[in-house]
N, C-alpha and C positions, 0 to 999 in steps of 0.2 A: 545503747548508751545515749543520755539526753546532755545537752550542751546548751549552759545557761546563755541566753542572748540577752544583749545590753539592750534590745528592743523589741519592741512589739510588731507580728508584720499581720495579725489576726486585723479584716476588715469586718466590720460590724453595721447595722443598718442604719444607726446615727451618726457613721463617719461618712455614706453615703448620702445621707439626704444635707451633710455639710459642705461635700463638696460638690454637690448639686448648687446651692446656694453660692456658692463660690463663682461657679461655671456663669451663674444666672444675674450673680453682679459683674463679673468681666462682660461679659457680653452689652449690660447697661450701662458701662463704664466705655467704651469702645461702639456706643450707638452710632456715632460719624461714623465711621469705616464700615459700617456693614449697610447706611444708609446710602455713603458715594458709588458703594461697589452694587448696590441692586438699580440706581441710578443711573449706573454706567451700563449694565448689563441689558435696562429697561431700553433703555437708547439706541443700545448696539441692536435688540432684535427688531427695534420698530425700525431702521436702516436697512435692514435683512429684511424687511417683508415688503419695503417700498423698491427695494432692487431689484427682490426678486419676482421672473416674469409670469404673469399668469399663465394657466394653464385653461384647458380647453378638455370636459370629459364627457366622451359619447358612453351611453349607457345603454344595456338590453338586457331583458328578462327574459326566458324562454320558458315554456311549462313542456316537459318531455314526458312522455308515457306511450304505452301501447294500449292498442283498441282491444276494449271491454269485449271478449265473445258472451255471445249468446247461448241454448241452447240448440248445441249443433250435433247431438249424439248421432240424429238419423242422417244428416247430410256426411258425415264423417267416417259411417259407414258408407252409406252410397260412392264417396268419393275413394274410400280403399279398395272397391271392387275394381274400377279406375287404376289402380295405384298409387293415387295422390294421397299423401296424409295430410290432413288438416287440425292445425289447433285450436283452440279455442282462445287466444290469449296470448301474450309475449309479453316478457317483462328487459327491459332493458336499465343500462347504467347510469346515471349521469357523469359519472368518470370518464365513460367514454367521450361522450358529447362533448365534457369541458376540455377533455384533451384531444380530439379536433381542432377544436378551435384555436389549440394554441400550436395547432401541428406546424412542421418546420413547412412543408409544400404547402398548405391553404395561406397562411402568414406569406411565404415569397408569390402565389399569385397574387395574393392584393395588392403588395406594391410592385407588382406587374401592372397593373392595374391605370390606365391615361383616364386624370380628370382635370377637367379646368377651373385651378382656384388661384387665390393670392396669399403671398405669406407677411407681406409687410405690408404697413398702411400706404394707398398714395400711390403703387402699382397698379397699375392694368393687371387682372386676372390671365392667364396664362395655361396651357393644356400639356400637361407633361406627366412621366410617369410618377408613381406615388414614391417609390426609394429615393427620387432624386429631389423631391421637395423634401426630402427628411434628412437628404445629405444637408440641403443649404439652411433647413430648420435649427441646425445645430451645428456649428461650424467647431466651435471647441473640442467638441466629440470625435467631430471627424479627422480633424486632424491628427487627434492624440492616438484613434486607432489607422491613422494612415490610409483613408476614404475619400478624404477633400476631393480628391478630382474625379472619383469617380464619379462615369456616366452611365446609367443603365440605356442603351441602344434598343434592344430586343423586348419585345413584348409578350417571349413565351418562355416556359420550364425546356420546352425542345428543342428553341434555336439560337438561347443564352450560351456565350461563353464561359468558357473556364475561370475567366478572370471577373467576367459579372455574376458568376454563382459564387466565388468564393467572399467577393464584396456581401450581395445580398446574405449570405449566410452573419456574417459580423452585424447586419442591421438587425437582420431576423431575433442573434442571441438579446443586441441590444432592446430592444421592443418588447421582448419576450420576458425577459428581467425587470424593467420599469417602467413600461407603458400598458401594457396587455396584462388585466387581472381579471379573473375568473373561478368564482366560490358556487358553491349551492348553498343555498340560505334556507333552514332547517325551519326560521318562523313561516319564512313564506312559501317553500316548499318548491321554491324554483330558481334553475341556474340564472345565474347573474355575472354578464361580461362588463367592463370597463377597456376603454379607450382612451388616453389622455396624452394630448400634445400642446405644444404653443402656438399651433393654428386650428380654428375653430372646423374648420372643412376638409382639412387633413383629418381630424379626430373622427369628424363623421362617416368621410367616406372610406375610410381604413376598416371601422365599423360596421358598416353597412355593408361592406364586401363579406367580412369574415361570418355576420350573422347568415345572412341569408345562402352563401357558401357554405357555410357548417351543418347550416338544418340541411342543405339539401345533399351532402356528402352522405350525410348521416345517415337519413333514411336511406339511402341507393345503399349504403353498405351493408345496412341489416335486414333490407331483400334482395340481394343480386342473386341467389338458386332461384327464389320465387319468382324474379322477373326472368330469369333465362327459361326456367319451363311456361312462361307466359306466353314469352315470343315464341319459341319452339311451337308448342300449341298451335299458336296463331299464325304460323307461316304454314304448316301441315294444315291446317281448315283454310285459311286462304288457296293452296294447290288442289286442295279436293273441292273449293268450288268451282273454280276454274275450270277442271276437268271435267266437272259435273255440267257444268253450261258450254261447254263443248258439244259433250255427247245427246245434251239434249236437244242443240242446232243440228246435231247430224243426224239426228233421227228425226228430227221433224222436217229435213230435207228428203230420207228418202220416203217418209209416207206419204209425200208432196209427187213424189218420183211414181208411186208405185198404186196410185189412187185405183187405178184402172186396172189393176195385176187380176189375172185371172189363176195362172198355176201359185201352189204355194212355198213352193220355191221358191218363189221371189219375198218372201215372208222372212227371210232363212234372217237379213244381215239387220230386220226388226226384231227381232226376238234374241239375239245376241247383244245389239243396244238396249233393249229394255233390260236383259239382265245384267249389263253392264252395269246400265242406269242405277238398277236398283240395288249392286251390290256397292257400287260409290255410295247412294244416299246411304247407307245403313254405318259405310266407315264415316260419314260426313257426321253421322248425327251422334256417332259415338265421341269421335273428333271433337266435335260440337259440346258436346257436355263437360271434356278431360276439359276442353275451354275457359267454360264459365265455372269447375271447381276453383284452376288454377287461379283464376281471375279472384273470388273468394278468397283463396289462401293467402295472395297478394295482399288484398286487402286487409285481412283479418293480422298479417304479419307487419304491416306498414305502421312504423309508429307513426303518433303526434307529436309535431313541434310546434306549437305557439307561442310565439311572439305577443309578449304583452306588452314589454315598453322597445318601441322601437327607438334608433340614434339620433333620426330625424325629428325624433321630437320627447328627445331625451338627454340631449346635449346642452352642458352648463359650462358656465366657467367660474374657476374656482379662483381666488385669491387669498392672499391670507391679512385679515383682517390685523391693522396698526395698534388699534386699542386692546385686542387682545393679546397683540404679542407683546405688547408694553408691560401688560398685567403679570404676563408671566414671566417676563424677564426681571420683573422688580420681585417676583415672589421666588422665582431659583437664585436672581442677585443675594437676596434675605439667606436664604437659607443654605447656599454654597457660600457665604463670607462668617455664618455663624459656623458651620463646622470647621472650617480653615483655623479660623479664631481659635476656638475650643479644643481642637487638636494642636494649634502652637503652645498655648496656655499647660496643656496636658505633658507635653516635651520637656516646659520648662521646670514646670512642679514634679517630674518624675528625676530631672537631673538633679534640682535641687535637692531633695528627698534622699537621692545616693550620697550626693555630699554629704551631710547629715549625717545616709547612718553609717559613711568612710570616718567622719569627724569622732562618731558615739564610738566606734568598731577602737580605734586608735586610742580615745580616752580611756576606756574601759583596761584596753592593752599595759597601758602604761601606767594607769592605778593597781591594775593587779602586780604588774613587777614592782612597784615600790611597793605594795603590802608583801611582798614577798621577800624582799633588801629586810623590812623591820622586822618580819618573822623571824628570820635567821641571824639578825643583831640580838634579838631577845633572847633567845635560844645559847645564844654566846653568852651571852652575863649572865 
């Protein structure tokens, strides 16, 4: 069933580009208020960028990979007769490495960490640990998480208290969240760490702990079997030389002894060292070879970390420019005071609109009952 309406609610695409037009002169009619409010807004961020303090950001590039093998079929072989296996190659993550870097232990030794800087102008430079210039770097901070006093005492993960690990841990999240960034950068093909504080030499030296700490963590973790059969190796060839230049002073003692020997019995305790001698040299040189595979596999397993931009001379400081923050506080002023506008304007022509079709809904009502009073007069006569 259809029910005649006193109005029309069908929108068409000429009522829309009217009240486009409409929107487009309110707006030019109301030019003051959306010029004082992007004026006001231009103001308020150029206040905001002169208040706020610059910052301080150390920068580092790393290029990470593992070393290219060669053609090592034959040596790969040789070396499993040995029982050493050798690859030719290693591929490693950069995931890894970036999450190092931001690990919770390397982050609490750096500001383990005693350097001598200054944080305000006009101070004598000063030798203290790094957590505690970051406590007084930020005193708002520290308060709000309940820090202010603390003192880091101890300069290690081993001989910290309970109460200085659980402070460090609050710097560590903080740092970790807004000062410490860390991407690989797909154009250029290498991780990239950031460091950023309000002292220039906090930024650096916090950086330059974690860098050259991270590559070096890094590698030792992705050969620690290959270094432990290195040294093994090499403590077992070190005892077989040892033994070996023993037994060759003790036999060259007694043929010093026995120059003169006539019976050859006295022969008996040379030819026991000779074969001593020479069943040493034969484990020595076997020794000797498990050696320099291991040493190879080391090698061939040890990735590259290079450092391409290091902190010390990658360190800027950032500010935020006045005229540009004007510019765009006059351009969000513009364009957050015309939606306000145009969303008020849209309020009012949607209440007024109801009124309308409350006014037509009512006429309509009240014309149909008086045609309906003279229907049923007529209908009488």
């Amino acid at each position: 069933m259809q029910y005649d309406r006193p109005y029309n609610d069908e929108i068409n695409i000429g009522d829309l580009f009217t009240k486009f037009g409409e929107y487009r002169r309110h707006l030019i009619k109301k030019w003051w208020v959306i010029l004082i409010v992007a004026i006001a807004l231009a103001i308020g961020l150029r206040f905001y960028a002169v208040w706020k303090k610059e910052k301080y950001v150390a920068h580092a590039d790393f290029a990470v990979k593992g070393t290219e093998g060669s053609s090592t079929s034959s040596l790969a072989s040789l070396a499993s007769s040995f029982g050493i296996g050798i690859t030719t190659g290693t591929e490693f993550t950069n995931e890894l490495f970036l999450g190092i870097l931001q690990s919770r232990t390397l982050v609490k030794e750096a500001l383990m960490q005693r350097r001598t800087l200054t944080l305000k102008k006009g101070e004598p430079p000063r030798e203290d640990y790094l957590a505690n210039f970051y406590v007084e770097m930020y005193p708002r901070w520290a308060k709000k998480k309940k820090v202010k006093n603390f003192r880091l005492e101890h300069g290690s993960l081993d001989s910290i208290t309970r109460y200085e690990d659980s402070c460090l841990t609050v710097i560590y999240d903080e740092i970790v969240e807004n000062d410490i960034s860390t991407e690989f950068s797909d154009d250029l093909g290498m991780n990239q760490m950031e460091v950023s504080s309000l002292s220039y030499d906090f930024s650096y030296y916090l950086a330059d702990y974690l860098a050259f700490a991270g590559s070096e963590y890094y590698i030792n973790n992705q050969v620690t079997n290959e270094q432990k059969t290195v040294n093994l190796m090499q403590g077992k060839a070190d005892s077989l030389r040892a033994l070996l230049d023993q037994k060759e002073e003790l036999l060259a003692r007694i043929q010093d002894g026995s120059a003169f020997q006539v019976k050859f019995s006295g022969y008996l305790s040379q030819n026991r060292l000779i074969r001593e001698i020479g069943l040493i040299t034969t484990e020595y040189s076997t020794t000797y070879a498990q050696l320099q595979l291991a040493l190879f596999d080391l090698q061939n397993k040890t990735p590259l970390v290079d450092m391409i931009d290091r902190p010390k001379f990658a360190t800027i400081k950032e500010k935020e420019q006045t005229t540009m923050m004007m510019i765009i506080g006059f351009i969000l002023g513009t364009i957050l005071s015309s939606i306000v506008l145009s969303f008020r304007k849209y309020i009012r022509d949607s209440v007024e609109e109801a009124r309308q079709k409350q006014l037509v809904i009512e006429n309509y009502h009240k014309e149909q009952a008086e045609q309906s009073l003279i229907d049923k007069d007529s209908n009488k006569i």
